[in-house]
VOGUVEX-693112 format. One record per atom (N, C-alpha, C): residue in one letter; x, y, z. Coordinates in pm, whole numbers, padded with zeros to 5 digits, always signed. Layout:
N
AXYZ
...
# end
This chain:
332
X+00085-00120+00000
X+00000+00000+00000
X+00088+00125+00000
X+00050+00203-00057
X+00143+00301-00096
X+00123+00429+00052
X+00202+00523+00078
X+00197+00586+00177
X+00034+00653+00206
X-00011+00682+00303
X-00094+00750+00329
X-00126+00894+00337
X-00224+00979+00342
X-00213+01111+00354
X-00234+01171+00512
X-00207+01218+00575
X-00214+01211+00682
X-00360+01322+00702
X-00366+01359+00625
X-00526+01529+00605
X-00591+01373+00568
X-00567+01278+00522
X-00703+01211+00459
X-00710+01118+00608
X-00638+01093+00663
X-00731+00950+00761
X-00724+01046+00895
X-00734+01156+00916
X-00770+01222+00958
X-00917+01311+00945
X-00942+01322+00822
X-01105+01341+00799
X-01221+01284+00849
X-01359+01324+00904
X-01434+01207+00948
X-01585+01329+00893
X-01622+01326+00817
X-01747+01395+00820
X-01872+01294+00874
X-01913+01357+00944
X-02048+01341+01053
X-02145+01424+01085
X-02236+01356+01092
X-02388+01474+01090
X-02425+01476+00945
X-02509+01555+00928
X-02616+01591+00789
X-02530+01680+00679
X-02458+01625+00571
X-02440+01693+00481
X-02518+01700+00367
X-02581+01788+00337
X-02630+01802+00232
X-02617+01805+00077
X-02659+01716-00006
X-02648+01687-00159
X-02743+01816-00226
X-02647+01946-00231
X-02691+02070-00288
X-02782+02023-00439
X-02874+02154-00484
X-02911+02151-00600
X-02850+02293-00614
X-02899+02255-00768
X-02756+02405-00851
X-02859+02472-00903
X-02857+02597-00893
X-02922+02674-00879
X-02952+02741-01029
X-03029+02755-01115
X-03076+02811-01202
X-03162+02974-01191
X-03126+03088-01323
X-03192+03123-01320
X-03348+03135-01388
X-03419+03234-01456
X-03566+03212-01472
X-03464+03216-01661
X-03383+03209-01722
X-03335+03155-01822
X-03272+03058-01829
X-03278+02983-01737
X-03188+02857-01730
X-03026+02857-01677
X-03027+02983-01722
X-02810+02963-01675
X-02805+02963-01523
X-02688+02958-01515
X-02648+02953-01352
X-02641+03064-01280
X-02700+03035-01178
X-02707+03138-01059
X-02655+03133-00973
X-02541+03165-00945
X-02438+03144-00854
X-02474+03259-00763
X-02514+03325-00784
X-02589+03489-00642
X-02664+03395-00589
X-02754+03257-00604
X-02823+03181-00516
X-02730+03116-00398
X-02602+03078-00476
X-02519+02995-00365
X-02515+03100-00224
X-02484+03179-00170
X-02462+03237-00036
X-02614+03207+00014
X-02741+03232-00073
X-02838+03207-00001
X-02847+03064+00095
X-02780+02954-00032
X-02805+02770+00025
X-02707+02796+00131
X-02590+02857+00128
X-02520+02842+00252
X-02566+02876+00350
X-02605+03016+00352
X-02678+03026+00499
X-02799+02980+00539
X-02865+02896+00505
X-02960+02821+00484
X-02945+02738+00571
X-02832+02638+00482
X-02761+02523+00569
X-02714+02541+00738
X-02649+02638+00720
X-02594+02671+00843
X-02681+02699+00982
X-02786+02776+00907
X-02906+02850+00994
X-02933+02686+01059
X-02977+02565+00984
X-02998+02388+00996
X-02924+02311+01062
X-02798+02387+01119
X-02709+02270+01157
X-02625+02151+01070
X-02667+02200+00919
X-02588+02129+00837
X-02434+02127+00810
X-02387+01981+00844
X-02221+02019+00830
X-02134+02010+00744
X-02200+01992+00612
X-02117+02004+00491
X-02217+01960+00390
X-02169+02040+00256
X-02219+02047+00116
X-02188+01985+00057
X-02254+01860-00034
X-02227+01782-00153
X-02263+01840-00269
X-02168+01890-00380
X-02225+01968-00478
X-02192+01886-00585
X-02266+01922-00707
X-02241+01831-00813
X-02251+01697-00843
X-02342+01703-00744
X-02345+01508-00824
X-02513+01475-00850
X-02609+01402-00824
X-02721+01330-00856
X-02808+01480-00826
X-02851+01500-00727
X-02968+01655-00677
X-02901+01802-00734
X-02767+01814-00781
X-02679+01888-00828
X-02720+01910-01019
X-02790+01764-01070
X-02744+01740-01189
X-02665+01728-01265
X-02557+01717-01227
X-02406+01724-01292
X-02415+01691-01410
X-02472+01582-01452
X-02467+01525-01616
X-02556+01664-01708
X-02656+01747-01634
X-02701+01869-01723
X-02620+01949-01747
X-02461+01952-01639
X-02400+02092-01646
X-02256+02057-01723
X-02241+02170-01827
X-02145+02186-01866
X-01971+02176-01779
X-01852+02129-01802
X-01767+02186-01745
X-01701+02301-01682
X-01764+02414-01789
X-01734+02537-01734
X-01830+02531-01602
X-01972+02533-01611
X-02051+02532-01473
X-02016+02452-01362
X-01971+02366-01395
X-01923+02251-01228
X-01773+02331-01205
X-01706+02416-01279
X-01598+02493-01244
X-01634+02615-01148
X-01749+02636-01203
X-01751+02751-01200
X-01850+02776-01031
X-01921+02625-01035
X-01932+02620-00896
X-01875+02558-00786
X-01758+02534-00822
X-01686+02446-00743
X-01652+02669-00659
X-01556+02748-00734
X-01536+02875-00701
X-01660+02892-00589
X-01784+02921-00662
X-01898+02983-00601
X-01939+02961-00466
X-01922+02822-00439
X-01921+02749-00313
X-01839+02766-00234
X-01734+02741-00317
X-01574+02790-00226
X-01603+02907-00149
X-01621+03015-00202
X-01659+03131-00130
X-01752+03178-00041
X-01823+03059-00055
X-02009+03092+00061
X-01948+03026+00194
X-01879+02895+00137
X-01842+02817+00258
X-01746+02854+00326
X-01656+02999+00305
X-01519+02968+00344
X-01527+03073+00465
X-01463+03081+00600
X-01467+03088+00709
X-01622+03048+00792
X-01669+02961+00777
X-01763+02878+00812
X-01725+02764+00869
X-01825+02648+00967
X-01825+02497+00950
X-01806+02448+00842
X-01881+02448+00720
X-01918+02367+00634
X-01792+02295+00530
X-01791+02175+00554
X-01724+02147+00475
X-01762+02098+00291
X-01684+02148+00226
X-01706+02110+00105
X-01666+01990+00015
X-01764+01923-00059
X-01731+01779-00089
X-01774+01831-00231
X-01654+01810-00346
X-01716+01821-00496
X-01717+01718-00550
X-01826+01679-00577
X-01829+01566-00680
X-01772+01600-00800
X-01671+01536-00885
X-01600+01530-00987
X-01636+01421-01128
X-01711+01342-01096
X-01726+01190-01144
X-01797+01284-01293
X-01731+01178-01384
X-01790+01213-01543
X-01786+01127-01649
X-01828+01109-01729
X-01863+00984-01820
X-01695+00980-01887
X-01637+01130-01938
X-01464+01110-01945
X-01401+01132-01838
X-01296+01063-01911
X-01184+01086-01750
X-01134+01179-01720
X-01070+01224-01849
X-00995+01352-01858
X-01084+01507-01786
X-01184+01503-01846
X-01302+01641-01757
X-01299+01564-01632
X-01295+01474-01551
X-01334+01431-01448
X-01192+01454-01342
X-01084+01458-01399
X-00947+01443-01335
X-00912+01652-01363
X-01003+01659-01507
X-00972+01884-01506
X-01073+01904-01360
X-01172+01808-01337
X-01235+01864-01223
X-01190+01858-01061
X-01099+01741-01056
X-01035+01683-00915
X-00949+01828-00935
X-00860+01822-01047
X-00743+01939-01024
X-00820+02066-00962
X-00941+02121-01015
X-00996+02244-01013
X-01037+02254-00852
X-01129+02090-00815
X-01138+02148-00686
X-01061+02139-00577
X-00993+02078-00562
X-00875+02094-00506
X-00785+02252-00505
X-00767+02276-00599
X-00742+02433-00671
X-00831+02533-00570
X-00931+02499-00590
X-01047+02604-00487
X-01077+02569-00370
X-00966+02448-00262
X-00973+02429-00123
X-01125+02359-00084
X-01150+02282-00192
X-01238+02153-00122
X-01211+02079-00007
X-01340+02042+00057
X-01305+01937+00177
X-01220+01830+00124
X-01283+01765+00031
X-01277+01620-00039
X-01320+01606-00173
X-01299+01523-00210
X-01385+01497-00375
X-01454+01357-00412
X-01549+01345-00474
X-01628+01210-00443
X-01599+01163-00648
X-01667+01083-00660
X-01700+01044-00807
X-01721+00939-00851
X-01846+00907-00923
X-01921+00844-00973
X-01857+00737-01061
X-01863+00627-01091
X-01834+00552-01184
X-01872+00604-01281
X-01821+00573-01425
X-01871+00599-01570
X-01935+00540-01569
X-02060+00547-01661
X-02217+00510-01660
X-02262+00490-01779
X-02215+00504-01867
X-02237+00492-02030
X-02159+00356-02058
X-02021+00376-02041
X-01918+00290-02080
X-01862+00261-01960
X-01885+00114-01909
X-01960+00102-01765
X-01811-00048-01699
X-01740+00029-01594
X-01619-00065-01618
X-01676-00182-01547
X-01601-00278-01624
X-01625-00463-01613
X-01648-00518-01505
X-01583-00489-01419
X-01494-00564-01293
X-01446-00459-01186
X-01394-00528-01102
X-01395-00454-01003
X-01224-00354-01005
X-01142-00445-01080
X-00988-00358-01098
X-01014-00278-01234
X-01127-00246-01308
X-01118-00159-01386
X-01166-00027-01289
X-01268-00075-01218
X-01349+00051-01114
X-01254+00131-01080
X-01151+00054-00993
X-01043+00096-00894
X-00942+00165-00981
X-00898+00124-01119
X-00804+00205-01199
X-00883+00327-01234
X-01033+00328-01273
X-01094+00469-01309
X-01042+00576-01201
X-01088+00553-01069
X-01105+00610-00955
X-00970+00637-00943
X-00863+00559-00944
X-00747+00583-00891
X-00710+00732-00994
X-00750+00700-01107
X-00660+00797-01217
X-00739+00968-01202
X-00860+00942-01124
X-00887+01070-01070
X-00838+01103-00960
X-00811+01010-00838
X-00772+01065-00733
X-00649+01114-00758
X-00545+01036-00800
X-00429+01087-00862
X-00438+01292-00851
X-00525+01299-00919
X-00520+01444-00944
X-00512+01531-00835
X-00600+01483-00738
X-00618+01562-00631
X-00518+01513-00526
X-00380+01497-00505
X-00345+01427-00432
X-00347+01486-00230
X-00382+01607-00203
X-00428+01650-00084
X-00617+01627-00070
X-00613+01601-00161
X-00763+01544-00054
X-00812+01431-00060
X-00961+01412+00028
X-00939+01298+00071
X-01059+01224-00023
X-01065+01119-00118
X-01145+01028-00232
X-01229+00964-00144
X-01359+01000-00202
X-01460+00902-00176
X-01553+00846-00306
X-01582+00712-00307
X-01622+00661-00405
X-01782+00697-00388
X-01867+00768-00508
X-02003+00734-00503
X-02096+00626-00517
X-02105+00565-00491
X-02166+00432-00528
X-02378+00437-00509
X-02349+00437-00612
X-02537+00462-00666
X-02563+00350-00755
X-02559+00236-00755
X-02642+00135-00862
X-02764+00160-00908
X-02810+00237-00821
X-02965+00231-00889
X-02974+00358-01017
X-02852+00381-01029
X-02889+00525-01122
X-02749+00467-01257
X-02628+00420-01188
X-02546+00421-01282
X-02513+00299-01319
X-02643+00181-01261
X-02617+00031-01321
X-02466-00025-01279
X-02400+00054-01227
X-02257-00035-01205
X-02285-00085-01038
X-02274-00228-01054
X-02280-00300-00884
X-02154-00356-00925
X-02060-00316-00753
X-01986-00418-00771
X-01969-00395-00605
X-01889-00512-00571
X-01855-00547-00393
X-01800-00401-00351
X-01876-00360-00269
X-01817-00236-00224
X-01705-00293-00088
X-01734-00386-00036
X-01615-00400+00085
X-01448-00453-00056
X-01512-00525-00136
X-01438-00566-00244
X-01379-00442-00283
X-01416-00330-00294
X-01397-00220-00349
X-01271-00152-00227
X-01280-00147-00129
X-01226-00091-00043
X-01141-00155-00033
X-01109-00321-00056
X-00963-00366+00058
X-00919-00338-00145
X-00958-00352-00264
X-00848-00317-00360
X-00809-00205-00366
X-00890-00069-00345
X-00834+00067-00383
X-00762+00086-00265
X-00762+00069-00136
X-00666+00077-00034
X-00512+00068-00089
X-00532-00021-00151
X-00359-00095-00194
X-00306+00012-00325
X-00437+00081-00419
X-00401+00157-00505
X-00417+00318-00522
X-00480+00347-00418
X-00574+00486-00390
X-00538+00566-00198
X-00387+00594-00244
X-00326+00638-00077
X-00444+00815-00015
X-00532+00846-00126
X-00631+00954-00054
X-00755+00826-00032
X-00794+00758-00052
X-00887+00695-00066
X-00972+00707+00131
X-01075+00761+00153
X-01107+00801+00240
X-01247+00714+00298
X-01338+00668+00172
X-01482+00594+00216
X-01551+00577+00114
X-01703+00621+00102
X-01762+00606+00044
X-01878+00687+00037
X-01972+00710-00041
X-02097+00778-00015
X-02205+00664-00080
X-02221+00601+00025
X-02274+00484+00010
X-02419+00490-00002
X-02484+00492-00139
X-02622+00553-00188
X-02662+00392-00217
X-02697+00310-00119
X-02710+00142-00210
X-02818+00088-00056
X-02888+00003-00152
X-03010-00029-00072
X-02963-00133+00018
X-02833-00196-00032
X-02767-00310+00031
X-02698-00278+00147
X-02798-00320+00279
X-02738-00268+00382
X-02643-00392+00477
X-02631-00527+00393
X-02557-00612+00438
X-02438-00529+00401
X-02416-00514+00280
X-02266-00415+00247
X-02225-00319+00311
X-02314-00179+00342
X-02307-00130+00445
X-02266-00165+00563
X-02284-00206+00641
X-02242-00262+00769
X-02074-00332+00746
X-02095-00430+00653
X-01955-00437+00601
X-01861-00373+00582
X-01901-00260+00520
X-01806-00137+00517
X-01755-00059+00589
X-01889-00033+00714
X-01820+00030+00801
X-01768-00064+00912
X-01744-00171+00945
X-01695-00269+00993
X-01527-00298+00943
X-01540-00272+00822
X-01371-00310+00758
X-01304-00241+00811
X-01148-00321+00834
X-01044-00281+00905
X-01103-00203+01017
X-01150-00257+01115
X-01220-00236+01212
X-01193-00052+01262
X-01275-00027+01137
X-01437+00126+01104
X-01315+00208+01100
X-01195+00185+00977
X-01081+00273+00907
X-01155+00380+00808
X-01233+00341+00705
X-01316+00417+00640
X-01432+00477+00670
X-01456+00586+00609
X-01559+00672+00672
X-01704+00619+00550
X-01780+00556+00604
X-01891+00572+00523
X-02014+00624+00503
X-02039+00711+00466
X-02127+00785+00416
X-02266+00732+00382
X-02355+00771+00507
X-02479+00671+00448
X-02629+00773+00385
X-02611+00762+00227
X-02692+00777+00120
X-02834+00770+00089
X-02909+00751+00205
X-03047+00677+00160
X-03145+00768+00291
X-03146+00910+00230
X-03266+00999+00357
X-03358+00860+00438
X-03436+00792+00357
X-03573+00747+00386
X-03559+00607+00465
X-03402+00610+00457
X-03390+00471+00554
X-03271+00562+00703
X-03282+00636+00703
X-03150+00696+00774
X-03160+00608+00892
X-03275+00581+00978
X-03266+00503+01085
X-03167+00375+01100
X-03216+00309+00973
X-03160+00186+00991
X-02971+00237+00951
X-02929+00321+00879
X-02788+00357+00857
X-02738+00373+01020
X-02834+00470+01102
X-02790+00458+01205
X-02716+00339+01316
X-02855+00258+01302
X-02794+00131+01380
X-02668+00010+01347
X-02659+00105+01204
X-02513+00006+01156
X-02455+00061+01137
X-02414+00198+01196
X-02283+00248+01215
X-02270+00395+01123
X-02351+00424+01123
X-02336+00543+01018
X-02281+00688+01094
X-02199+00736+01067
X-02183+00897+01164
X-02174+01031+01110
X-02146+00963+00980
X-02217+01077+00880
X-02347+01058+00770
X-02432+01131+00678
X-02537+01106+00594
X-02526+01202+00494
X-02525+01165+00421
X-02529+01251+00266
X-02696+01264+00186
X-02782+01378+00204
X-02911+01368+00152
X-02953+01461+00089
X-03038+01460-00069
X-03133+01589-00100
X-03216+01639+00009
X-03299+01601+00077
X-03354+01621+00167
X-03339+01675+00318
X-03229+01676+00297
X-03128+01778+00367
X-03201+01935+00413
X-03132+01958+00255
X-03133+02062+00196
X-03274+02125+00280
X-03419+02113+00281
X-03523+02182+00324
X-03592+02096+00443
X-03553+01961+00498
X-03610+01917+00588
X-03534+01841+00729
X-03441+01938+00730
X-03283+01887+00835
X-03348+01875+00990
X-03444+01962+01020
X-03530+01963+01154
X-03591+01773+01130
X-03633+01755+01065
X-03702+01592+01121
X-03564+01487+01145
X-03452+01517+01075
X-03363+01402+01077
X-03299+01457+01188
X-03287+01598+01272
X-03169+01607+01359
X-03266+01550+01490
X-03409+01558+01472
X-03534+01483+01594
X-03515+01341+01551
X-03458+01282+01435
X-03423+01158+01477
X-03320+01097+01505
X-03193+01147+01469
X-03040+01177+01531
X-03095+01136+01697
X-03152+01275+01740
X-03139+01261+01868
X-03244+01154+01956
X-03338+01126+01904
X-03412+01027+01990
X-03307+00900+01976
X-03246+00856+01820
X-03172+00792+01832
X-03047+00747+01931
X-02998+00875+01907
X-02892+00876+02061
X-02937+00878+02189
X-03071+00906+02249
X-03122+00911+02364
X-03178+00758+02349
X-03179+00649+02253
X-03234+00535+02303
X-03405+00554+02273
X-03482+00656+02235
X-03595+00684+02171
X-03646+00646+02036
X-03656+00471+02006
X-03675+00445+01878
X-03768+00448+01834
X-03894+00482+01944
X-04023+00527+01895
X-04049+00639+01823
X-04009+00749+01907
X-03958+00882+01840
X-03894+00833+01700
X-03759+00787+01724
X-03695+00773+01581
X-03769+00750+01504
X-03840+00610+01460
X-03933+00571+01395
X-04006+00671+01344
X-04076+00749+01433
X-04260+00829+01385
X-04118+00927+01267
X-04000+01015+01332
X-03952+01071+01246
X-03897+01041+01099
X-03859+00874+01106
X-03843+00828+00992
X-03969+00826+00912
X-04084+00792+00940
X-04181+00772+00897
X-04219+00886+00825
X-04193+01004+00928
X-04241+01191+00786
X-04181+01162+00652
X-04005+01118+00658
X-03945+01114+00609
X-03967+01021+00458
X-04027+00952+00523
X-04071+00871+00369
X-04145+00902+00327
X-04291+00946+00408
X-04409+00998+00387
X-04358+01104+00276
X-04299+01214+00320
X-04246+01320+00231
X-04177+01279+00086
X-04081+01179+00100
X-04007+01133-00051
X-04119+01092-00126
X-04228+01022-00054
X-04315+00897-00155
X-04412+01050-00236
X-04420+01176-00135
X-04507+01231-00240
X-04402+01276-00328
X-04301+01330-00255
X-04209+01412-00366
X-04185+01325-00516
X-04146+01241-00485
X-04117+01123-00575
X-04256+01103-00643
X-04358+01104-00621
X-04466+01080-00757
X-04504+01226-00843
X-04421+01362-00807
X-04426+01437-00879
X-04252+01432-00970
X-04170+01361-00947
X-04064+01366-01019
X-03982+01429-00899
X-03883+01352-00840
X-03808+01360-00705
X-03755+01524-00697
X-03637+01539-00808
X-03577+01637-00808
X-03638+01812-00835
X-03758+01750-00921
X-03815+01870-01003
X-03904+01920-00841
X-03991+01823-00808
X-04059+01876-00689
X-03972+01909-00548
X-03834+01839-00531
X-03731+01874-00452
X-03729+02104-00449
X-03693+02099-00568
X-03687+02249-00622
X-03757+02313-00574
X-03885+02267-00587
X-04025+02343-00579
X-04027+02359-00435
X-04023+02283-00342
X-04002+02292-00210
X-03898+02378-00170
X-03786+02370-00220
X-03710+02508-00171
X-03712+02641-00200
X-03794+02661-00327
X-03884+02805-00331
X-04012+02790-00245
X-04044+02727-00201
X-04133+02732-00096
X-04144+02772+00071
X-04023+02757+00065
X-03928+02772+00225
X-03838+02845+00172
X-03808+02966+00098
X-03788+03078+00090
X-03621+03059+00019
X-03560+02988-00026
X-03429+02944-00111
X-03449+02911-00242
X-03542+02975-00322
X-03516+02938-00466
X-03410+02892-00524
X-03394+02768-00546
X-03314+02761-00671
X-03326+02718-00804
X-03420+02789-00839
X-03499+02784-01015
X-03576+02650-01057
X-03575+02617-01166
X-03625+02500-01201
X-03525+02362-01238
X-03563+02263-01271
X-03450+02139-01330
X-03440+02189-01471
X-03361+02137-01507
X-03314+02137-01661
X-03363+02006-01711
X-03364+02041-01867
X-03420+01886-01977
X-03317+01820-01944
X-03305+01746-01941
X-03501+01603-01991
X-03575+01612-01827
X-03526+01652-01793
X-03606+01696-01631
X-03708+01750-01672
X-03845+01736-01607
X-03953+01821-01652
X-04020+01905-01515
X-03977+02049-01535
X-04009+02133-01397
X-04168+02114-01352
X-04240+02190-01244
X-04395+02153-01251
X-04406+02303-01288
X-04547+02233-01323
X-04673+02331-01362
X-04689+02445-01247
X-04756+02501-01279
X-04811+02571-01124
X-04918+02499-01084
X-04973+02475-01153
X-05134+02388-01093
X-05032+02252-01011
X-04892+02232-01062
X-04842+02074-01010
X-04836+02151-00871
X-04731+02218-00867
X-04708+02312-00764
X-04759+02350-00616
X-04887+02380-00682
X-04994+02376-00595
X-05025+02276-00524
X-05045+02151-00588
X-05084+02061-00571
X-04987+01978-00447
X-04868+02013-00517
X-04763+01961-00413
X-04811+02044-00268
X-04759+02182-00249
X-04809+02232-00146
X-04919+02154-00064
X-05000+02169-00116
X-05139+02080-00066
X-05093+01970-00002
X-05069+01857-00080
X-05030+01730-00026
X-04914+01758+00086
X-04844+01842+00056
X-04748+01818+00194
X-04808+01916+00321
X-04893+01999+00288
X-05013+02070+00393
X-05064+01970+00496
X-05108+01913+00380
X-05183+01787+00458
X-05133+01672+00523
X-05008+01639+00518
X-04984+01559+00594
X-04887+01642+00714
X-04823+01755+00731
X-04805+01815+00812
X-04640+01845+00812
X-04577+01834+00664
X-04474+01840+00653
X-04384+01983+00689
X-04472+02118+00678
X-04456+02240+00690
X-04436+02277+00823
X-04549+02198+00946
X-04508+02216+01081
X-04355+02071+01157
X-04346+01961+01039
X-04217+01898+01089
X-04130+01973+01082
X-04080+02069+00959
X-03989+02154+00943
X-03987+02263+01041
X-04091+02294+01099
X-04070+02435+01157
X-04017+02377+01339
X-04056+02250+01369
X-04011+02206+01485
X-03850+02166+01496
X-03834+02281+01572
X-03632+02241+01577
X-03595+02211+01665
X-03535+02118+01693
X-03479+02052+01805
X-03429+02178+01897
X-03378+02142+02053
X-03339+02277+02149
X-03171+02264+02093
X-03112+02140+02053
X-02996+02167+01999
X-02948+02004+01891
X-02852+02093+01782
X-02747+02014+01675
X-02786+01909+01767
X-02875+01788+01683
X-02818+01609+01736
X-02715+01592+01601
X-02618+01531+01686
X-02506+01464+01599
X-02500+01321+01602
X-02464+01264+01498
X-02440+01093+01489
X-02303+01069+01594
X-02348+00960+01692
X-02298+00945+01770
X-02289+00812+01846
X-02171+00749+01823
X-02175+00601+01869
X-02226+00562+01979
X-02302+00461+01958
X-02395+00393+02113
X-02382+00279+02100
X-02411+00217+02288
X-02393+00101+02275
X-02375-00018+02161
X-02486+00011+02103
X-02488-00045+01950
X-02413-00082+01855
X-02386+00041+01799
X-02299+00076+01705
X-02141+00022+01782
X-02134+00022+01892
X-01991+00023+01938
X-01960-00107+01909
X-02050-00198+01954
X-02079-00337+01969
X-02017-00407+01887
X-02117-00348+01722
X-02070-00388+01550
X-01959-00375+01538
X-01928-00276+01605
X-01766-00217+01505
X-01659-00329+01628
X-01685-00330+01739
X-01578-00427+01775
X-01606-00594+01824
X-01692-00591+01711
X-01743-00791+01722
X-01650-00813+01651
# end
């Protein structure tokens, strides 16, 4: 294994980071005068770091110049703040994907994450690890985390498999942002080399169960406008309150299952001009709503009481925090 970075196994992001959306204006281009708004947004939430550019970001809509150009934009909202910054880099080429590690790195990112190629989709598991490696390469001060989304980029492969090979080839190699329904793997992961990697657990609508297998950080769209129900389940969690936890997981899905039958991301949007953070509409093949959809959304989340979950804020930041439990897993 090749030397280590000492900034990378030193990193541990924990608590609610948020998977930003990129902000459009009422012509479509980028609105980067929106970014200071999402920051203080976040912050106002207790949110402890920004995922930009990847799946709720749209990355595959945005040009190179734009993921440059917000890697800067961010840089600047976030900088003498908490928040740490995570750019997703991942791109169908390598070469834009490795101009993007250099760039954010360049503009004092936390870390950098990235997606497998998804078109031209590698074989096996030592092609994965050579993609990834030849981006991390670029960034060699920060710290690589692999995105792992099957359900969007069709590439499955052993994610603990994934970790003991890039270890040996990937000296930033830091975790994962583990977006996968497979929570036997999960647990695996954060279990390897007894809980060396940081894993990142991906899935708002299951956060409970990430909890009980070890999760100490979460990466979510849903973040972004509904951080009050997950930090009330953080903390019942850590107080041993799984009833509580539960009813809070439960908004939580309640909320995706409507968002999700108007089109996840497009109605994601709509909700944050709703709670006072516009950030414009989705881009094609995305299809924004109507106003009559709009409405409609409002309504449905009226009615089930999603407007007063948000407005209930915990008396303080719950943070992910090892318990009995969790301690248990990690040293069986």
């Amino acid at each position: 294994m090749q030397n280590r970075n000492s900034i990378v196994d030193n990193l541990q992001l924990t608590g609610l980071i948020a998977a930003a959306p990129t902000p459009f204006g009422s012509n479509g281009s980028l609105n980067c005068a929106a970014v200071s708004r999402q920051a203080e947004h976040l912050l106002t939430h207790s949110i402890t770091g920004v995922f930009i550019c990847g799946t709720t970001g749209e990355s595959h809509s945005l040009t190179l110049a734009e993921r440059r150009k917000l890697h800067r934009c961010w840089s600047d909202a976030v900088r003498g703040t908490p928040l740490k910054l995570i750019c997703h880099v991942g791109h169908n080429c390598l070469a834009d994907a490795q101009t993007l590690a250099v760039d954010a790195q360049k503009n004092g990112a936390t870390a950098i994450a990235a997606l497998a190629s998804s078109y031209f989709k590698p074989r096996d598991l030592k092609m994965l690890v050579n993609w990834c490696a030849a981006i991390a390469e670029k960034a060699p001060e920060l710290p690589f985390y692999f995105y792992d989304i099957p359900s969007w980029t069709r590439v499955e492969q052993s994610m603990p498999g994934f970790l003991a090979e890039a270890q040996q080839r990937i000296p930033t190699l830091r975790g994962l942002k583990f977006t996968n329904s497979d929570l036997a793997q999960f647990l695996a992961c954060v279990r390897q080399g007894n809980g060396m990697f940081d894993i990142l657990y991906g899935n708002d609508e299951s956060l409970l169960a990430g909890l009980v297998l070890g999760a100490r950080g979460a990466v979510g769209s849903t973040y972004n406008f509904a951080a009050p129900i997950y930090h009330r389940l953080i903390q019942a969690f850590n107080e041993g309150d799984f009833e509580a936890a539960r009813i809070e997981q439960a908004r939580s899905v309640d909320m995706v299952r409507i968002l999700a039958s108007y089109g996840f991301l497009a109605a994601a949007k709509s909700v944050m001009a709703m709670i006072g953070v516009d950030c414009g509409q989705v881009r094609v093949p995305l299809q924004a709503l109507t106003k009559e959809q709009t409405a409609k959304l409002r309504a449905e989340l009226q009615d089930v009481g999603f407007f007063e979950w948000i407005r209930l804020r915990p008396a303080k930041p719950a943070h992910l925090a090892p318990t009995a439990v969790t301690t248990a897993l990690l040293q069986a």
